[in-house]
C-alpha positions as CSV (number, residue, x, y, z in Angstrom):
1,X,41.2,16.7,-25.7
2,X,39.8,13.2,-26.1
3,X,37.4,13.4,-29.3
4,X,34.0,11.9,-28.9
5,X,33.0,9.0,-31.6
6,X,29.5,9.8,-30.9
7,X,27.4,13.0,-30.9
8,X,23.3,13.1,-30.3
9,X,21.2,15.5,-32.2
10,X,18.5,17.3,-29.9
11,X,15.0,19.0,-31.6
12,X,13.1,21.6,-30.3
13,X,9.1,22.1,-30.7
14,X,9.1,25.6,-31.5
15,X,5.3,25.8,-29.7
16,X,5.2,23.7,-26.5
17,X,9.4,23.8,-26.1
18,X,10.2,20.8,-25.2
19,X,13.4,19.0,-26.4
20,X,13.4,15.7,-27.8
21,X,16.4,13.2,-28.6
22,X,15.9,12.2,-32.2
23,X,18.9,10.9,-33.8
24,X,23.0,10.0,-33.1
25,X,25.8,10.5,-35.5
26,X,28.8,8.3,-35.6
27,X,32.3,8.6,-36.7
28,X,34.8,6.0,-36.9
29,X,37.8,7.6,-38.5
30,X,36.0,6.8,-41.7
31,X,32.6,7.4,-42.2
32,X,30.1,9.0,-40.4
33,X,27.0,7.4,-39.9
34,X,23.2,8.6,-39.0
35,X,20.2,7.0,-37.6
36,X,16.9,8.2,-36.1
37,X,16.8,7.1,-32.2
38,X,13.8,6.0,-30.3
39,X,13.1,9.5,-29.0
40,X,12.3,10.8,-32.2
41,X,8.7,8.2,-31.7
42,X,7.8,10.6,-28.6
43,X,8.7,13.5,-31.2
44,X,6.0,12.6,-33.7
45,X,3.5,11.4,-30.9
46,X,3.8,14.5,-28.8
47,X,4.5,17.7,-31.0
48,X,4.0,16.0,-34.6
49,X,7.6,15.7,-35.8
50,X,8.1,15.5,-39.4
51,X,11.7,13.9,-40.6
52,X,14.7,16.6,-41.4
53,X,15.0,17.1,-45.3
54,X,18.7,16.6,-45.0
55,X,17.7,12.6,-43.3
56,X,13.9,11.8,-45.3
57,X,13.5,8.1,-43.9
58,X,13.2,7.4,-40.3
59,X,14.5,3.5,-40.9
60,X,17.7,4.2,-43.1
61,X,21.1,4.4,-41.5
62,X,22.6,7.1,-43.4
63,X,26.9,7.1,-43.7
64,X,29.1,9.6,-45.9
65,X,32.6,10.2,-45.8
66,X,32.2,13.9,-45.2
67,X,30.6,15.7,-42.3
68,X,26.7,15.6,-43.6
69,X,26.1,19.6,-43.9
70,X,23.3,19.5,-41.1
71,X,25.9,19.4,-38.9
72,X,29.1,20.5,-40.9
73,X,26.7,24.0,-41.1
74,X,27.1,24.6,-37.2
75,X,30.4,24.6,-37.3
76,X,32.4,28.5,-37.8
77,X,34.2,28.3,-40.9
78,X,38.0,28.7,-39.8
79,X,38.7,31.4,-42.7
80,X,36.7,33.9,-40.4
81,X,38.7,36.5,-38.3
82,X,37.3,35.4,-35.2
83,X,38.0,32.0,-35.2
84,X,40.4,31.8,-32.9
85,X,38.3,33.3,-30.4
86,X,35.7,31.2,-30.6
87,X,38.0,28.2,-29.8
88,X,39.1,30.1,-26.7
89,X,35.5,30.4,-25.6
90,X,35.3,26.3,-26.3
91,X,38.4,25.9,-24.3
92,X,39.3,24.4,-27.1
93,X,43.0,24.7,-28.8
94,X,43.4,26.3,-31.6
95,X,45.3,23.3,-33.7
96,X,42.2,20.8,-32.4
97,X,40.2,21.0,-35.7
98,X,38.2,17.8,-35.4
99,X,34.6,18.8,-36.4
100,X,33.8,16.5,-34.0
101,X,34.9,17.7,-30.9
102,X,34.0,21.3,-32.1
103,X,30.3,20.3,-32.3
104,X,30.4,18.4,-28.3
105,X,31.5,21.4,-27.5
106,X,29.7,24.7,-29.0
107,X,26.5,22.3,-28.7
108,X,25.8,23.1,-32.8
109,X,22.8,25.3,-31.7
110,X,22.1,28.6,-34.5
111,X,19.9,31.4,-34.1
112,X,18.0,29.9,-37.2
113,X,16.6,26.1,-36.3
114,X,15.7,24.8,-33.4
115,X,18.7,22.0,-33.5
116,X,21.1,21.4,-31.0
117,X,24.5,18.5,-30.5
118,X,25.0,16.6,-27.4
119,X,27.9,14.2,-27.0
120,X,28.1,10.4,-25.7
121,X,30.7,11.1,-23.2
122,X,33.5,7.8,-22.6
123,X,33.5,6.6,-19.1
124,X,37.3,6.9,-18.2
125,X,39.6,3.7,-16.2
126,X,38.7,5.7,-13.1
127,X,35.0,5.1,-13.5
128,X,34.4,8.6,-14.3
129,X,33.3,10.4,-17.4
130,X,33.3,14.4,-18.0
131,X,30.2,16.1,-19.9
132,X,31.0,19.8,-20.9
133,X,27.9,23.0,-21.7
134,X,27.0,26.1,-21.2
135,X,25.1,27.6,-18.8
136,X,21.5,28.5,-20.6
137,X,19.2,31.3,-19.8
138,X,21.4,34.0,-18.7
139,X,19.7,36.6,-20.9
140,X,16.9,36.3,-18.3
141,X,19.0,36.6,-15.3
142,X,19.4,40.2,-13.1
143,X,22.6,41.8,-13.6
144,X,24.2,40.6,-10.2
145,X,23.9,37.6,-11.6
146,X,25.8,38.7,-14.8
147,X,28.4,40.0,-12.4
148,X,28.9,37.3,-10.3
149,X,29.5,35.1,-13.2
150,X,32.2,37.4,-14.4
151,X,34.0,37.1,-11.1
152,X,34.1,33.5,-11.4
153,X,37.6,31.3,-10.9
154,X,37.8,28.1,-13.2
155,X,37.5,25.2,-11.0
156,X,34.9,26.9,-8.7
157,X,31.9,24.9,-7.7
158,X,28.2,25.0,-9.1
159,X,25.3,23.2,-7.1
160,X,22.5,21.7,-9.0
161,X,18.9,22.3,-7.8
162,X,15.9,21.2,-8.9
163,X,13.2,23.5,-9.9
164,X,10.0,22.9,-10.2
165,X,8.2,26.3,-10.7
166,X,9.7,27.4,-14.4
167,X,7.5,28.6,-16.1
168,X,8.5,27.4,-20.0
169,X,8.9,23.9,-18.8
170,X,7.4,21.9,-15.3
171,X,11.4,20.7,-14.4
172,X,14.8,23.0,-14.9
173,X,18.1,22.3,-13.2
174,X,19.3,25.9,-11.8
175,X,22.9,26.4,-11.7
176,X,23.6,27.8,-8.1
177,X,26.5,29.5,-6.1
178,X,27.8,28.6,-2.3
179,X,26.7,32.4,-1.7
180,X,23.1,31.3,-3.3
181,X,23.2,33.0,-6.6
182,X,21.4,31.5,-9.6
183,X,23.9,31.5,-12.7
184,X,21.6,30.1,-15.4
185,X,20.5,26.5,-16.1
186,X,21.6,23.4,-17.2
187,X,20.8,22.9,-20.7
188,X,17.0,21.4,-21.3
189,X,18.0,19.0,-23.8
190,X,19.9,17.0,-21.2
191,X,17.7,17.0,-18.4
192,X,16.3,13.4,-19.3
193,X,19.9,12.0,-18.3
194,X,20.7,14.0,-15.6
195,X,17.5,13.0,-13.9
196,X,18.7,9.8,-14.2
197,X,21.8,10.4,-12.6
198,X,20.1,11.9,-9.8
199,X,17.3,9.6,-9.5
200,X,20.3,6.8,-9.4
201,X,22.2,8.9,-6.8
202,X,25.6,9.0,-8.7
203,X,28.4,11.1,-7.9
204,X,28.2,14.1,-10.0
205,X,29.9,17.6,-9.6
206,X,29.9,20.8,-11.3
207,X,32.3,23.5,-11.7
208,X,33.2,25.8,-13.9
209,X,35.7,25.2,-16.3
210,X,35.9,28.6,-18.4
211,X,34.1,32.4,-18.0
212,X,34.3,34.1,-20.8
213,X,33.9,38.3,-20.7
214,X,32.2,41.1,-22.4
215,X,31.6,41.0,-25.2
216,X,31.2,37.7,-25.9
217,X,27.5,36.5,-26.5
218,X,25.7,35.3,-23.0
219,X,25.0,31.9,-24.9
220,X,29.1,31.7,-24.5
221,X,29.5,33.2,-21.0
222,X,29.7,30.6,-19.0
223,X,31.4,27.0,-19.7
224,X,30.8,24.4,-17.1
225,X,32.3,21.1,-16.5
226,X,30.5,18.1,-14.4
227,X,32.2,15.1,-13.3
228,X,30.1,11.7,-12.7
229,X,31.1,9.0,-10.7
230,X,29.3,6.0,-12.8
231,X,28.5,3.1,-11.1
232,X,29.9,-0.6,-12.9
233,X,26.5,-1.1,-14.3
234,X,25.9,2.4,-15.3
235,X,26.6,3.8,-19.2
236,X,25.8,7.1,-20.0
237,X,22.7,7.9,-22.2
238,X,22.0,4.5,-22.7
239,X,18.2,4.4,-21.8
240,X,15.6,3.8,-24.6
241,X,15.3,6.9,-26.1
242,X,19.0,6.9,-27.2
243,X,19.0,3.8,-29.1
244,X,18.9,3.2,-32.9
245,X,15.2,3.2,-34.1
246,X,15.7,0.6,-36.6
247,X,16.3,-3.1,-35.2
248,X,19.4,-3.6,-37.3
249,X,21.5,-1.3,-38.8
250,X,21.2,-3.2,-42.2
251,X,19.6,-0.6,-44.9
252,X,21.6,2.7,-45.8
253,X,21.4,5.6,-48.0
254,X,24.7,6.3,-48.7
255,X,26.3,10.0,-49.9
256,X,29.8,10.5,-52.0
């Protein structure tokens, strides 16, 4: 699998739940790099953000030659016994061991924070690009639903509806089935983008790309894949909210 250079990191109010874009972490073979994005401005406005301990300063570009431990923590150590499992429920082989790739994967999300990773996807010589997650809320859906999802084929197709009614949050993209079940929803944190797509009226599709059984956790149940047909002028998350918050990435805080 192609390894993604860039990776967005997501933040959750814990009271009104809503998901904000607040920073983007680089790699380029080197060093990693860190900066706040514009997003994180809407953070502080809207549900009073205060800066992560492990980044302090809103206008430093942060670099390190080693993963920075807010991230290299959400990733499963590969001593553990179950390793190997948890790449199969990536769809990820077992020899790719790019932290990277791991983390635009698994999506980074713990139990513990209210953090999540997003990649930057590459738009491919075709015009395409591919942007992988899982299917969210399945803890709240009936067990027909739970079954129908275990019957699943990879390469089976998902519609995308728009639902206005949710009751955590005024917009939601259900994940639906050609026989009209609802098999969760499209992960909150990227609704700003796919919005977008829609609103443009890109190409996109959805299908799923791995289903993985009991007794693996629901948040791992379902993998999905969706294909976008960009348009010539069209980048992926390249709107406002996405970019660096400093004007020039010319003061850093640098770790050994």
């Amino acid at each position: 699998m192609k390894t993604p250079k860039t990776l967005f990191l997501a933040w959750q109010d814990p009271i009104s739940r809503y998901w904000f874009s607040i920073g983007r972490l680089t790699f380029d073979g080197r060093l990693y790099q860190f900066v706040y994005t514009q997003g994180v401005k809407e953070a502080e406005a809207k549900c009073a953000f205060n800066p992560l301990s492990s980044f302090p300063y809103l206008d430093e570009v942060y670099t390190s030659t080693q993963l920075f431990p807010v991230f290299a923590n959400r990733l499963m150590s590969r001593s553990r016994p179950d390793y190997s499992r948890f790449m199969e429920w990536l769809n990820i082989p077992n020899d790719e061991h790019d932290p990277m790739a791991i983390l635009a994967r698994s999506g980074g999300e713990r139990e513990t924070d209210t953090l999540a990773v997003f990649p930057c996807p590459e738009v491919n010589a075709q015009g395409q690009y591919h942007l992988y997650f899982f299917s969210h809320g399945l803890r709240h859906l009936p067990s027909c639903a739970i079954e129908r999802i275990n019957q699943f084929e990879p390469t089976e197709k998902l519609g995308l509806a728009h639902q206005l009614q949710n009751n955590d949050e005024s917009d939601a993209l259900i994940l639906t089935t050609e026989d009209h079940y609802i098999v969760g929803y499209c992960p909150r944190y990227l609704l700003a983008e796919l919005f977008e797509l829609i609103r443009q009226k890109l190409n996109l599709e959805v299908q799923v790309e791995r289903v993985n059984k009991t007794p693996t956790p629901l948040q791992f149940r379902l993998l999905c894949k969706m294909t976008v047909q960009a348009s010539h002028d069209y980048h992926p998350f390249s709107s406002f909210h996405y970019q660096p918050l400093i004007a020039e990435l010319a003061r850093s805080h640098s770790y050994s």
